[in-house]
N, C-alpha and C positions, 0 to 999 in steps of 0.2 A: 504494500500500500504506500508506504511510505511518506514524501513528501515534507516540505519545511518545517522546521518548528517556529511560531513569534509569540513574545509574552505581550499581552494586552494590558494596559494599567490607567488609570484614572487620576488628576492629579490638578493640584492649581496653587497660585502662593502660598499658602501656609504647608501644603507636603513638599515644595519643592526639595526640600534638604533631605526628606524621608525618600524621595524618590530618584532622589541622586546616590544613595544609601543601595537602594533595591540593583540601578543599573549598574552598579560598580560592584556590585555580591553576585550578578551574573554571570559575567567577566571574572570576576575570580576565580567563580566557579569551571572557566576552562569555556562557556560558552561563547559561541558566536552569534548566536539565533538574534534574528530581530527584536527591538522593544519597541514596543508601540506606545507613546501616551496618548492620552485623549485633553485636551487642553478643556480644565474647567474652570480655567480662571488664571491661569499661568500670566506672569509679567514678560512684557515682552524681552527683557532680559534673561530669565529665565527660559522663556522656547529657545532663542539661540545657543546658551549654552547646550539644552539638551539636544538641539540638530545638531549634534557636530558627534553624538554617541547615539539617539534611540529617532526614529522616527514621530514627529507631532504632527496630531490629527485637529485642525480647526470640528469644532463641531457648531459652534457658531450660537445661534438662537434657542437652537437643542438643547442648551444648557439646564437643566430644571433647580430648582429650587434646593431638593436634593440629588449633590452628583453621584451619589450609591448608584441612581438610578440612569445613570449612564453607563453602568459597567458592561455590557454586551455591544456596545459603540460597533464591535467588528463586523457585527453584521452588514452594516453601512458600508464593509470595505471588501468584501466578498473575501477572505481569507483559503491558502488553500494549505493542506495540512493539517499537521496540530495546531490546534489553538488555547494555549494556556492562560486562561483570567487570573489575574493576579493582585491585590490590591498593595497599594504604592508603600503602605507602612509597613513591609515585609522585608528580609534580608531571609538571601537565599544561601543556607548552609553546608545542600547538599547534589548532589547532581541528581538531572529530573531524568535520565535517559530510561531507566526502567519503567518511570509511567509514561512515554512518550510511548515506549514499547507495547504500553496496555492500550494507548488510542488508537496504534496503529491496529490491534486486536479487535478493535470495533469494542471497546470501554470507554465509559466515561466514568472519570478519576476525580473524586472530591474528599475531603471531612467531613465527618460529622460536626455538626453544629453541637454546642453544651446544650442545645434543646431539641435535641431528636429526635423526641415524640411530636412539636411540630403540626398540627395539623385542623386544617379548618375546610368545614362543608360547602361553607360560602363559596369558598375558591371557585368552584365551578361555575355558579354565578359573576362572581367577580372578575375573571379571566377569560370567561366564555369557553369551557373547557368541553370537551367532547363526553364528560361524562365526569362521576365523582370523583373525587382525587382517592386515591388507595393508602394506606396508611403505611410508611418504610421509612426509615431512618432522612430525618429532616438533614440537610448539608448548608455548611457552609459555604458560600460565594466567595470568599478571599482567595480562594484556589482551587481553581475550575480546569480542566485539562481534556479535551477531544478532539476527534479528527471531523475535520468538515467532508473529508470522503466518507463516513459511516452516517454522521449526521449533519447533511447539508443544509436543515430546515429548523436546527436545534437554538442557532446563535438568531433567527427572526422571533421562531417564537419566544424567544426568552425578551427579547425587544419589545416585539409588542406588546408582550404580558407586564412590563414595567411601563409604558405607557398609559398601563391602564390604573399605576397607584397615582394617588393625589400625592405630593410631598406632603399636605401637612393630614396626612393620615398615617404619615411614618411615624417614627421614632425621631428622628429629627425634626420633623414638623412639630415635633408636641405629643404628638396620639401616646396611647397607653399600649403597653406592650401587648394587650387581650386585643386587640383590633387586627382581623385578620389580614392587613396590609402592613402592619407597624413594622414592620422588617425589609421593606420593600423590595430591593433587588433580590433579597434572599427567597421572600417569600412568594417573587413573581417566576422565577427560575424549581423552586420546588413544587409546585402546583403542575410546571410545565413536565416536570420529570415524572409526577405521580400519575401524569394524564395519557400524556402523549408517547413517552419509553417505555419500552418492557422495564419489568423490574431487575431481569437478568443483567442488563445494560450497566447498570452502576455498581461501581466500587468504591469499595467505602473504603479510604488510605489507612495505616494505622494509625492509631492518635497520638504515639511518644514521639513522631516525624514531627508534629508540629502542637510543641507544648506551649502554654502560658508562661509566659518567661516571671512575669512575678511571683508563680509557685514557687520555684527555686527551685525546681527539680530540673530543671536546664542548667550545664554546667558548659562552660568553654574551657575546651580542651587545646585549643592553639588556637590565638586568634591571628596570626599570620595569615594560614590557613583555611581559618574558619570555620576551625574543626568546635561543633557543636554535642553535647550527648546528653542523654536520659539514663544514666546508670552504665551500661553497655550499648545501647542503642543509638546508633548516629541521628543526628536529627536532622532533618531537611529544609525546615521552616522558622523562622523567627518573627512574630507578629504581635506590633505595639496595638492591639486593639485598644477599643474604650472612647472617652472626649478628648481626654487630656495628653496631650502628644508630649513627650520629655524633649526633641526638638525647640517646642516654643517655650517663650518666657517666661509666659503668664502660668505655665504650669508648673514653675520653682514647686511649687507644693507638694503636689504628686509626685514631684522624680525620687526614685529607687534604682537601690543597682542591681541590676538582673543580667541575665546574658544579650538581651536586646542593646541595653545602654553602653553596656559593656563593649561591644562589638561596632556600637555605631560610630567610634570616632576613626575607628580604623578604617572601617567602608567609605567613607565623605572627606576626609582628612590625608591618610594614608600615601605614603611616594609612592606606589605601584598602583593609587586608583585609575579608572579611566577619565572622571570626571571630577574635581579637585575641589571643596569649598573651602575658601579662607576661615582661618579658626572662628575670625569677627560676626561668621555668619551665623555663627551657634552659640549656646547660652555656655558660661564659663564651664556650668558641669558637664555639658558633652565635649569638651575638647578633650584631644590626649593631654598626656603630658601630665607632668606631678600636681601641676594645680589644679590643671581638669579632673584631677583621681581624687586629690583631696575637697574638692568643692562636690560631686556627687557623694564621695562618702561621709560630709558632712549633714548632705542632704536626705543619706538614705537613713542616715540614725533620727536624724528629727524627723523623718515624716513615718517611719515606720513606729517612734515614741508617740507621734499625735494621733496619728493612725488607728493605732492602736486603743487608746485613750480613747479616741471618738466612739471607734465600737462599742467600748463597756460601756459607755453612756447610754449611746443608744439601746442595749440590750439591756439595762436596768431599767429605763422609761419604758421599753416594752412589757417586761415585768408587771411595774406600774399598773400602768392601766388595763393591763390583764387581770391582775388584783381586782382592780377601782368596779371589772365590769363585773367581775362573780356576785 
């Protein structure tokens, strides 16, 4: 079957740094494959830098409210091969040739989402589906992996079916996590897959390839390298989900040191990146260097000391009023 591989990714000033982080973890990783961004808000300073390493795609007035819901953009570009979605706050630890190997199988390669069960009647209504949606393990959209020769019709419908969320019926917009759209690109892409795929079709990756790095169960093992692990287990994936991006400034608060943070001065910064940001462009704690090490791990002890604090508060007010209502 065969055929190219390109990562697809989504991106606008505030991920720039996060997405210079992604293409420069590709690259290390020994890859060549195209990167594709989708410009959803990019300065025009920032597109040039990144013409000069990944392909940018104007999407123009497409832009919605939430850019989640641009993430299947490649449909727009008729792609041929594999097509890996990938979201821009990721650093890639590990080589993807064994699941390109699965697309080429006629698989399509995801995560499980931390909410797998996942699942609403509506959908069918809402998506205009060919029938109920079937109940199987709900997937995460951060990394998405198939061949447009097995499914040529998979990266429209997943399009159109995000078409059809409001942003402010997301998560982002506000909505409440129970609103069978609050998830939007994720939960316009799994409606498609429970409707329209055999269930044979998808493969669920293992989940230690791509842990929560603020677990701490993510260890770096060489970060020259990039060598990432779960115990014994190489890990493939590194992904700053959540609001609060340790990139930006305003999120002094929330930064911790994990394997993500750990890793990201070396991808962005590093003499052998491809794409190079000035230290200036990053907040003192993600720099290398002995200050940058000492200003995160200043930060990870106060925020995991406030952190922490916060919880028992709130878990005693919960208490509370548990009492209050007996």
């Amino acid at each position: 079957m065969g055929g190219p591989t390109t990562f697809f990714t989504v991106s606008d000033a505030a991920f720039f740094p996060a997405t210079v982080a992604l293409i420069n973890s590709v690259r290390l990783m020994g890859s060549t494959d195209e990167v594709c961004v989708a410009d959803a808000g990019l300065r025009s300073d920032q597109i040039e830098r990144l013409r000069t390493h990944a392909r940018v795609v104007q999407v123009g007035s497409a832009v919605p409210r939430n850019p989640q819901l641009l993430k299947p953009f490649a449909s727009r570009l008729q792609p041929a091969g594999t097509v890996i979605v990938i979201d821009s706050d990721m650093i890639l630890t590990g080589p993807v040739d064994d699941v390109v190997a699965m697309t080429e199988q006629g698989r399509i390669c995801a995560y499980a989402d931390p909410e797998r069960d996942r699942w609403f009647l509506e959908w069918e209504r809402l998506f205009d589906l060919p029938g109920p949606p079937r109940r199987q393990p709900y997937v995460s959209t951060n990394f998405v992996a198939f061949s447009t020769s097995s499914w040529p019709h998979l990266l429209e419908a997943w399009w159109e079916a995000c078409g059809r969320v409001p942003p402010e019926r997301t998560l982002l917009g506000g909505a409440a996590n129970e609103d069978p759209l609050a998830q939007s690109d994720q939960d316009a892409l799994n409606a498609v897959l429970m409707s329209r795929v055999p269930p044979e079709a998808l493969t669920i990756l293992p989940p230690d390839e791509r842990p929560v790095p603020l677990r701490g169960r993510a260890r770096v093992r060489d970060p020259r390298r990039l060598r990432v692990a779960v115990g014994d287990r190489p890990v493939r994936l590194l992904h700053r989900g959540g609001r609060w991006k340790p990139w930006e400034a305003r999120s002094w608060w929330h930064a911790r040191l994990d394997a993500y943070t750990r890793l990201f001065p070396r991808v962005t910064t590093g003499p052998d990146v491809a794409l190079r940001l000035s230290p200036r462009e990053l907040p003192m704690w993600m720099r290398s260097g002995s200050a940058g090490r000492m200003a995160m791990g200043g930060l990870d002890v106060l925020n995991t000391f406030t952190w922490t604090g916060v919880r028992a508060i709130r878990a005693a007010a919960s208490r509370v009023r548990a009492a209050r209502a007996r």
